[in-house]
N, CA, C and O of each residue as an XYZ file, in Angstrom:
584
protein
N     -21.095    -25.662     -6.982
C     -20.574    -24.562     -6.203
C     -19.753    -23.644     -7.100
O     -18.952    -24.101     -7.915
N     -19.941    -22.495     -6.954
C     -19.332    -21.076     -7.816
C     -17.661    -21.144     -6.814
O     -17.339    -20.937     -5.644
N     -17.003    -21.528     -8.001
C     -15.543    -21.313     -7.530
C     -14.992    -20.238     -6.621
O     -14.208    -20.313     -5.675
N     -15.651    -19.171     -7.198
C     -15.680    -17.650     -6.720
C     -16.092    -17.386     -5.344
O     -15.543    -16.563     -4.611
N     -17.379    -18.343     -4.937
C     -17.610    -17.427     -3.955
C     -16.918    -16.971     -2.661
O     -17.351    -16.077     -1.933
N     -15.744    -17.715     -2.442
C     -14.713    -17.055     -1.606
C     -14.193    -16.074     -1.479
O     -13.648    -15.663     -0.455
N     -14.277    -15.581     -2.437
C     -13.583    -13.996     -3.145
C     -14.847    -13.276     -2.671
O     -16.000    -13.686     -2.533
N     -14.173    -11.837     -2.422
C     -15.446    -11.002     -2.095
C     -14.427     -9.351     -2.130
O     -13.420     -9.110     -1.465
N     -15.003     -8.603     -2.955
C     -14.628     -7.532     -2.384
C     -14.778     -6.455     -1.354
O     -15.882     -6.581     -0.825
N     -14.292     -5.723     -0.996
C     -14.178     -4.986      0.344
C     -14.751     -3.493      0.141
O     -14.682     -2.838     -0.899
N     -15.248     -3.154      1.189
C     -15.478     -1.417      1.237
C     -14.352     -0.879      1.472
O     -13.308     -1.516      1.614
N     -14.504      0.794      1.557
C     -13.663      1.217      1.461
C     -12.831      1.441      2.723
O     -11.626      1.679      2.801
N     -13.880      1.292      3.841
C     -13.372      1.264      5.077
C     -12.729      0.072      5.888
O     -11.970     -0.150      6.831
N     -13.681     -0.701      4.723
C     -12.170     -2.314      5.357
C     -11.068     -2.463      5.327
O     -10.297     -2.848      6.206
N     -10.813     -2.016      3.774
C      -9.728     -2.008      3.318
C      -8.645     -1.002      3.829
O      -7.462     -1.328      3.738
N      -9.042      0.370      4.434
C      -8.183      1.229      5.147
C      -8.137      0.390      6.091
O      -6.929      0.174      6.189
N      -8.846     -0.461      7.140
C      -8.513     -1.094      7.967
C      -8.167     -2.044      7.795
O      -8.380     -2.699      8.815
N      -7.510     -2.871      6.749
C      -6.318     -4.110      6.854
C      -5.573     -3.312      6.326
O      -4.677     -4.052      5.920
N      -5.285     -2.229      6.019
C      -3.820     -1.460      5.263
C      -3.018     -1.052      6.667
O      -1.814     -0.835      6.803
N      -4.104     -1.020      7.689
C      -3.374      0.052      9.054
C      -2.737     -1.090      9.584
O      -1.946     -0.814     10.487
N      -2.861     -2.592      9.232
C      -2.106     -3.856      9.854
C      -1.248     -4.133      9.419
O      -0.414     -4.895      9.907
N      -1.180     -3.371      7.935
C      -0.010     -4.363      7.035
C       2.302     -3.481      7.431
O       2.933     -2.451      7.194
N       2.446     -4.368      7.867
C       3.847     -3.143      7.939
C       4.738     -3.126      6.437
O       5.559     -2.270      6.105
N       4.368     -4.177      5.754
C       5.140     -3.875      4.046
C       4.242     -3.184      3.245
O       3.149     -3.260      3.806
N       4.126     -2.367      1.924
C       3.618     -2.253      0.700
C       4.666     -2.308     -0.275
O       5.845     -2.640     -0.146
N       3.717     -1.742     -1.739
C       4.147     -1.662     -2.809
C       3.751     -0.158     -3.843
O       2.717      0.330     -4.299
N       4.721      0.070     -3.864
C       4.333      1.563     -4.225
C       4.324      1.249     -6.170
O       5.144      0.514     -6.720
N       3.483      1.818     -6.719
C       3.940      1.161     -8.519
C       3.841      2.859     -8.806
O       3.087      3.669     -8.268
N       5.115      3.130    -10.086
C       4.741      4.247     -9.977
C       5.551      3.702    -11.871
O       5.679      2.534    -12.237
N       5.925      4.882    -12.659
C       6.222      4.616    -14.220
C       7.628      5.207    -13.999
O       7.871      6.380    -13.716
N       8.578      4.139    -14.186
C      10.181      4.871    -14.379
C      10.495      4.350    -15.938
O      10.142      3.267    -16.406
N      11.416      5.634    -16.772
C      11.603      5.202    -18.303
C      10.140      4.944    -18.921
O      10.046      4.225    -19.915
N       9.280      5.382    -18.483
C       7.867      4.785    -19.227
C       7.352      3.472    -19.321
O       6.348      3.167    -19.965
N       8.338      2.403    -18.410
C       7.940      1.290    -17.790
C       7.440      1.167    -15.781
O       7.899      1.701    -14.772
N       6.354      0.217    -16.033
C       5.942     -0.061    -14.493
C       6.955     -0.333    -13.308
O       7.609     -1.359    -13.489
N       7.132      0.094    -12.572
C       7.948      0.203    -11.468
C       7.697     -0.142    -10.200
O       6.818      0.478     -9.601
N       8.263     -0.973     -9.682
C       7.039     -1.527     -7.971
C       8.530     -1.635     -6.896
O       9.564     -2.178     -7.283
N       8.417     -1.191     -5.925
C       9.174     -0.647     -4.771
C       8.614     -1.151     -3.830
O       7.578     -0.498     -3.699
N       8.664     -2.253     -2.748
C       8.421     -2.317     -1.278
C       9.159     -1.041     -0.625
O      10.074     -0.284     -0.948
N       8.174     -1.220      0.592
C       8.234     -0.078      1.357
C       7.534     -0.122      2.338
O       6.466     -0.733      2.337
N       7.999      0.520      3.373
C       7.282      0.898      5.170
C       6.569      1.826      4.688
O       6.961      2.499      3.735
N       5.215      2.039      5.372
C       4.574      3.170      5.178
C       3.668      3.027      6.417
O       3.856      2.120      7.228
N       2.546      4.061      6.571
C       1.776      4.443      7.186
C       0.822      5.201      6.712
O       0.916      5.995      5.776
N      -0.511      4.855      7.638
C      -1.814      5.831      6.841
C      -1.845      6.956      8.119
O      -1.808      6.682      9.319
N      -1.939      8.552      7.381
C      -2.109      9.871      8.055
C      -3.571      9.718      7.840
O      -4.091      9.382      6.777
N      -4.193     10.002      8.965
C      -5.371     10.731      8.942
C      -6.230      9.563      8.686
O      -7.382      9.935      8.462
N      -6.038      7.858      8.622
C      -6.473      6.599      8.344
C      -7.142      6.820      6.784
O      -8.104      6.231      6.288
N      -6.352      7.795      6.247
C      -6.860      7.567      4.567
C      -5.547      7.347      3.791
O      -5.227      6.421      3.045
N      -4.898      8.412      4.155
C      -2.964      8.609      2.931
C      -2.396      7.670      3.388
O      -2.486      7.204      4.524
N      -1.700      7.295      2.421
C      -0.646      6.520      2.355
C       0.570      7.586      2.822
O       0.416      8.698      2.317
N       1.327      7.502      3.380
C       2.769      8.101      3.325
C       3.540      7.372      3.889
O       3.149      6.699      4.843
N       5.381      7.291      3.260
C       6.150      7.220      2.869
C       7.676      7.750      3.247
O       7.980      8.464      2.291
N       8.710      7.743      4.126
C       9.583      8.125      4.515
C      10.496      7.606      3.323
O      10.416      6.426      2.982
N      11.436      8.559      2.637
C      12.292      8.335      1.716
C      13.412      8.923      1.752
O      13.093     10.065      2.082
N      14.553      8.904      1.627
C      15.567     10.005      1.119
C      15.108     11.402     -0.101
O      14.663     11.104     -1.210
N      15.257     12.541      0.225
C      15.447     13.593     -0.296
C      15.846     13.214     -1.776
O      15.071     13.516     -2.684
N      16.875     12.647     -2.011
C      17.588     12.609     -3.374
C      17.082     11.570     -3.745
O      17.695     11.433     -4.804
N      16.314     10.581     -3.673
C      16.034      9.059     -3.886
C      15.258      9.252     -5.568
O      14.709     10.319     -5.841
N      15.300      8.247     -6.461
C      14.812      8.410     -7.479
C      13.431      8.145     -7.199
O      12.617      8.585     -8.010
N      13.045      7.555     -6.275
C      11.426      7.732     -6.179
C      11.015      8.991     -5.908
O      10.222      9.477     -6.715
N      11.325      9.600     -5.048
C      10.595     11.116     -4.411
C      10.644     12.093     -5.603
O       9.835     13.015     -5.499
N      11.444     12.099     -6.761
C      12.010     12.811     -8.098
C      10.844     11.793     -8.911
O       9.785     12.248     -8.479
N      10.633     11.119     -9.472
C       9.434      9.774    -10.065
C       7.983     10.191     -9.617
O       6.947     10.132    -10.280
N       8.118     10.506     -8.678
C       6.091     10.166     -7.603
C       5.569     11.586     -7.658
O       4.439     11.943     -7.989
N       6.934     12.584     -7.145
C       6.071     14.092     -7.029
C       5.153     14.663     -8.157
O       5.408     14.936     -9.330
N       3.746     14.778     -7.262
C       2.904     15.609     -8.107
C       2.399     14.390     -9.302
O       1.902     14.878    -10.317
N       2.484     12.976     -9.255
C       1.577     12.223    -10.441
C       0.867     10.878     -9.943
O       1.457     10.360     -8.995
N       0.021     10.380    -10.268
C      -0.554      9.633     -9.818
C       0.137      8.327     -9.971
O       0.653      8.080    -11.061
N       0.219      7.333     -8.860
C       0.426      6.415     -8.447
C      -0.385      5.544     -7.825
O      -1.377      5.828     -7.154
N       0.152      4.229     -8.110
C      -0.759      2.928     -6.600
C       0.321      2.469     -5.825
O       1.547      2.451     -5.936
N      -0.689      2.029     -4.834
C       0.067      1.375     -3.678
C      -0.836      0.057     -3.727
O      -1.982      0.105     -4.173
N      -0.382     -0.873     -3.348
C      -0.506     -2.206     -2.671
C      -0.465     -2.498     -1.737
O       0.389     -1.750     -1.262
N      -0.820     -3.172     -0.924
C      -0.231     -4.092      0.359
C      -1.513     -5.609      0.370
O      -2.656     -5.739     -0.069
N      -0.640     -6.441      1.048
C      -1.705     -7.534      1.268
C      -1.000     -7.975      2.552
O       0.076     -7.655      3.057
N      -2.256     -9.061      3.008
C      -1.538    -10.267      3.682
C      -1.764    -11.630      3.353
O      -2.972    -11.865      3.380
N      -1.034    -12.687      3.032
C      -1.579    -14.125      2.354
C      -1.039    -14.931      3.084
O       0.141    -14.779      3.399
N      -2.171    -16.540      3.762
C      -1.685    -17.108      4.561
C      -1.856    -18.288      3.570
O      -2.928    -18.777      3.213
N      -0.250    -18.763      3.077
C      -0.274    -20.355      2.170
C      -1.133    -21.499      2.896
O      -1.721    -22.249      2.117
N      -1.299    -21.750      4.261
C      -1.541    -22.531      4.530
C      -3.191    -23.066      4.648
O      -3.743    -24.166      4.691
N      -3.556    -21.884      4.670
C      -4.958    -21.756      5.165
C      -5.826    -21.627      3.313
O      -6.883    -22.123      2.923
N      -4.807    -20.760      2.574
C      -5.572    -20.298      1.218
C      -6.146    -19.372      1.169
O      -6.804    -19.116      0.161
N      -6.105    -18.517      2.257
C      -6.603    -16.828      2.499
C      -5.644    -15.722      2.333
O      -4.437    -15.896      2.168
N      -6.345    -14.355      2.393
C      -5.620    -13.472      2.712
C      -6.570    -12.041      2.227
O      -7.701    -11.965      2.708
N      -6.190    -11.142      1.465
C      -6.490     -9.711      1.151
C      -5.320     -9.400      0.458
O      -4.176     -9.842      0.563
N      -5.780     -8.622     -0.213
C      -4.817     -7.300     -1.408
C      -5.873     -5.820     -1.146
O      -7.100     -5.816     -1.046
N      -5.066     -4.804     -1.090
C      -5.616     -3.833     -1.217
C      -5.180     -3.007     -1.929
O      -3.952     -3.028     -2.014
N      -5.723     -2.209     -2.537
C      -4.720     -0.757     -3.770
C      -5.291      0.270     -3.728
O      -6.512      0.238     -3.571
N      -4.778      1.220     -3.822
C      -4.537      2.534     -3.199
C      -4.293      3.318     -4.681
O      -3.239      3.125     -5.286
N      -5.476      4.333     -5.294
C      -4.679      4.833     -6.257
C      -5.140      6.169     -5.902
O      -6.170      6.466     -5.298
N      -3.805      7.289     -6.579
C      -4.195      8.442     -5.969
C      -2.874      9.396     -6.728
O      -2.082      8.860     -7.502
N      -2.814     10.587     -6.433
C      -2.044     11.660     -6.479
C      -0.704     11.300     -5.271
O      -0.954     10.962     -4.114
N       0.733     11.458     -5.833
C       1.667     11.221     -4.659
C       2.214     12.897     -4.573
O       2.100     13.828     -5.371
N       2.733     12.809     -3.468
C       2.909     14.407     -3.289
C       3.998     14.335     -2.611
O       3.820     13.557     -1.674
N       5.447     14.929     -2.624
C       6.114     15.327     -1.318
C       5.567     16.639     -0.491
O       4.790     17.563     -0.732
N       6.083     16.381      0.200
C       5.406     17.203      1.875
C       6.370     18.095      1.701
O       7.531     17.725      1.528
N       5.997     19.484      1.724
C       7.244     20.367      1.597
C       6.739     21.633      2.966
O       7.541     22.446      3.427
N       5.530     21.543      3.331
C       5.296     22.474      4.557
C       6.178     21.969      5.611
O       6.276     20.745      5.700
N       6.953     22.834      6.566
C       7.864     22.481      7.780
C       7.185     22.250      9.018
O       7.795     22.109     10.078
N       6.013     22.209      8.920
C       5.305     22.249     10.410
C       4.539     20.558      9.991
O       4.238     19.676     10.795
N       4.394     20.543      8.551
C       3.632     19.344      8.455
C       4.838     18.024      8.351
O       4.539     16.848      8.558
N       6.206     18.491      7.996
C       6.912     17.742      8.185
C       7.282     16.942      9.602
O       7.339     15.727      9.791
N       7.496     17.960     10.465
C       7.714     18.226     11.821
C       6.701     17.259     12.392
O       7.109     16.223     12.918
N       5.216     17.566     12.316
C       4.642     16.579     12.374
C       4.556     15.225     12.379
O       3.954     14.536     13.203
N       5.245     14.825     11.328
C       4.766     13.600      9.766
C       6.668     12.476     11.324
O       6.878     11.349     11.773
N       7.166     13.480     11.374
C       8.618     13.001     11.805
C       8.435     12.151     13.091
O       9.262     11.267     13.316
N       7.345     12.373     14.000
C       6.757     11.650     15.357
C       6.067     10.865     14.757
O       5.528     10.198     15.640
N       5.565     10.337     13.313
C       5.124      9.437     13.751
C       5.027      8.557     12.707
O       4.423      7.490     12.820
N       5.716      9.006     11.426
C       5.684      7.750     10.304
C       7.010      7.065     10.397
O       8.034      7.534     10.894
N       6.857      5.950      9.877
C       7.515      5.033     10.217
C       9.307      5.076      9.662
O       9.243      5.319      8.457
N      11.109      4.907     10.158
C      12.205      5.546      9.469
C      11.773      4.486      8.750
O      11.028      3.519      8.911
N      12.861      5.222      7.419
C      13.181      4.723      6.438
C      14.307      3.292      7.023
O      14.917      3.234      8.090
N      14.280      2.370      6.009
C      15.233      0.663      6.631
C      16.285      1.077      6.219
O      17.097      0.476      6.923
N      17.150      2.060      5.167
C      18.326      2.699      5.134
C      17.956      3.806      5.346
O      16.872      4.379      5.231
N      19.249      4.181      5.776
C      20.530      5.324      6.320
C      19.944      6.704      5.342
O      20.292      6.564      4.169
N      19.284      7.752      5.546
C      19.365      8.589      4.824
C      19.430      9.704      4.996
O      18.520     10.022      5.762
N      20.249     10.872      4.596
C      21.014     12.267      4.803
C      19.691     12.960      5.277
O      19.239     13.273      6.378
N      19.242     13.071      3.917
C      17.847     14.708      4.182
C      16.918     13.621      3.955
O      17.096     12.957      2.934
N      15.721     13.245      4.914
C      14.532     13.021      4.641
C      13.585     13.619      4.075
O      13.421     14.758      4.512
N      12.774     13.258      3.139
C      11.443     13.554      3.228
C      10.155     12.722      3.172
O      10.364     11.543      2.884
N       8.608     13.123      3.423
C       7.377     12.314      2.694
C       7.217     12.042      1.409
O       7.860     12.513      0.471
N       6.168     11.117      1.373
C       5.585     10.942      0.137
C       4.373     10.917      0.795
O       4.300     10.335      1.877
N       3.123     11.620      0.163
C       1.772     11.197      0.945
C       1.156     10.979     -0.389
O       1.329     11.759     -1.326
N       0.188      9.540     -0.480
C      -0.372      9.302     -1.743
C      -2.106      9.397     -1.082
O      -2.807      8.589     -0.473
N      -2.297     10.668     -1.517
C      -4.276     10.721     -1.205
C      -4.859      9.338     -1.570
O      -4.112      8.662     -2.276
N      -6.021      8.791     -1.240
C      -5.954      7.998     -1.207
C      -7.850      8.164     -2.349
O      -9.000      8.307     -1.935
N      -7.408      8.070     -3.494
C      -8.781      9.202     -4.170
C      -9.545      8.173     -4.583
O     -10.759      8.374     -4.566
N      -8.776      6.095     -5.309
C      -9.829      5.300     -5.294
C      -9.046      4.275     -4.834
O      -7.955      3.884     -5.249
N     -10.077      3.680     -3.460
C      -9.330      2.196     -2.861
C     -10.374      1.218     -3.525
O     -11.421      1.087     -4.159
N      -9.173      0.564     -2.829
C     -10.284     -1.321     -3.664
C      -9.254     -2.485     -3.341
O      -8.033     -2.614     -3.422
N     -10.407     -3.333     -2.902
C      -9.585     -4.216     -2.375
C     -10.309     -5.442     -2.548
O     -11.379     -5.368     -3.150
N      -9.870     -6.697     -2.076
C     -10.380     -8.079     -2.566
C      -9.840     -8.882     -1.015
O      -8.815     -8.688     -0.362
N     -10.672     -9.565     -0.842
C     -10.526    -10.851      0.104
C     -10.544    -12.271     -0.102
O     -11.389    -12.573     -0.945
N     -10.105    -12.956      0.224
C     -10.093    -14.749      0.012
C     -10.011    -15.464      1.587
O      -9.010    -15.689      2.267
N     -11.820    -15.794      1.963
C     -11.325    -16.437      3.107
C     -11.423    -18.069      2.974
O     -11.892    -18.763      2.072
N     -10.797    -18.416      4.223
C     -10.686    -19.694      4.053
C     -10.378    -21.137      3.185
O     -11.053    -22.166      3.237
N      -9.552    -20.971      2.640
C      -9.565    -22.086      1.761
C     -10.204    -22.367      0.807
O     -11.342    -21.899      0.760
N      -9.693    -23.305     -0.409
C     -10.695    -23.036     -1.664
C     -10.971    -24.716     -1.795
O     -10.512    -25.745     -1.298
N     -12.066    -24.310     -2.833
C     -12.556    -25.760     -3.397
C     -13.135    -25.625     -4.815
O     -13.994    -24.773     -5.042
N     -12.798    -26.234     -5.522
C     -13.085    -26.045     -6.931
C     -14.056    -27.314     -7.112
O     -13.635    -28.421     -6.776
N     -15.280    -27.175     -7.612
C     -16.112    -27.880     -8.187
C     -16.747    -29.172     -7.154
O     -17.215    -30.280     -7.415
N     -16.503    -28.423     -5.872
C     -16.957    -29.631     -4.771
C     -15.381    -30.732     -4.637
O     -15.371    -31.815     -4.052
N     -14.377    -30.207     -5.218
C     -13.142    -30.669     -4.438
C     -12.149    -29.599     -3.603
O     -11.809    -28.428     -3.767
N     -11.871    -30.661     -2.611
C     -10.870    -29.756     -1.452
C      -9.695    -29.606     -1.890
O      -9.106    -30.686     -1.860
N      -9.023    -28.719     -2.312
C      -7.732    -28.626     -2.547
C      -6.916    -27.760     -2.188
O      -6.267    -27.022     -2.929
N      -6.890    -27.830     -0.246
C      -6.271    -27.485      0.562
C      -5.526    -27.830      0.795
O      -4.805    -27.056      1.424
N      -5.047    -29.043      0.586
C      -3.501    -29.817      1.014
C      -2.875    -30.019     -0.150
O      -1.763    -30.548     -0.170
């Protein structure tokens, strides 16, 4: 038995559809010219973007505007040996139109702190990809679920 065949990767439309379940991600973006990874609430606009409720002044929204970034999210169940990862790479943008803000304000998700001036982050969503693991694994015709 191929160790692997549990693993399977995902289309692109699966993967927008376990991202619309997940309520954590991971935004990776380059701070100092090192990799940088941020949990975060987000939401998909339009069931493709990623976006992002942040503080105005936050060193991410100053970091992300206008360069390409990934996002992450998964879900992993220890018990079972399953789950999904999905990644999101794309252009991040703050939202600076007032009508699209206005918008974006009914319905993405607040920020978990306190913050003065809000704004978006919307990351297009230009290549997804994602991976699955169902059910439990077995290596070489052994169970090594427990």
């Amino acid at each position: 038995m191929n160790p692997h065949d549990d693993f399977h990767e995902l289309d692109r439309q699966e993967c927008l559809r376990l991202l619309q379940r997940a309520p954590i991600g991971r935004i990776v973006h380059t701070r100092h010219a090192l990799p940088a990874v941020l949990p975060v609430n987000f939401c998909l606009d339009n069931d493709s973007a990623v976006l992002l409720h942040t503080s105005a002044d936050s060193e991410l929204a100053a970091a992300v505007d206008g360069v390409v970034v990934a996002f992450e999210a998964d879900e992993v169940d220890v018990t079972t040996h399953s789950g999904w990862s999905v990644v999101v790479t794309g252009c991040a943008t703050v939202v600076t139109d007032p009508a699209e803000h206005a918008r974006l304000s009914l319905s993405v998700p607040r920020p978990w702190v306190a913050v003065r001036e809000e704004v978006f982050i919307r990351i297009e969503s230009e290549l997804v990809t994602g991976r699955q693991l169902i059910g439990g694994r077995t290596l070489y015709g052994a169970d090594l679920s427990s």
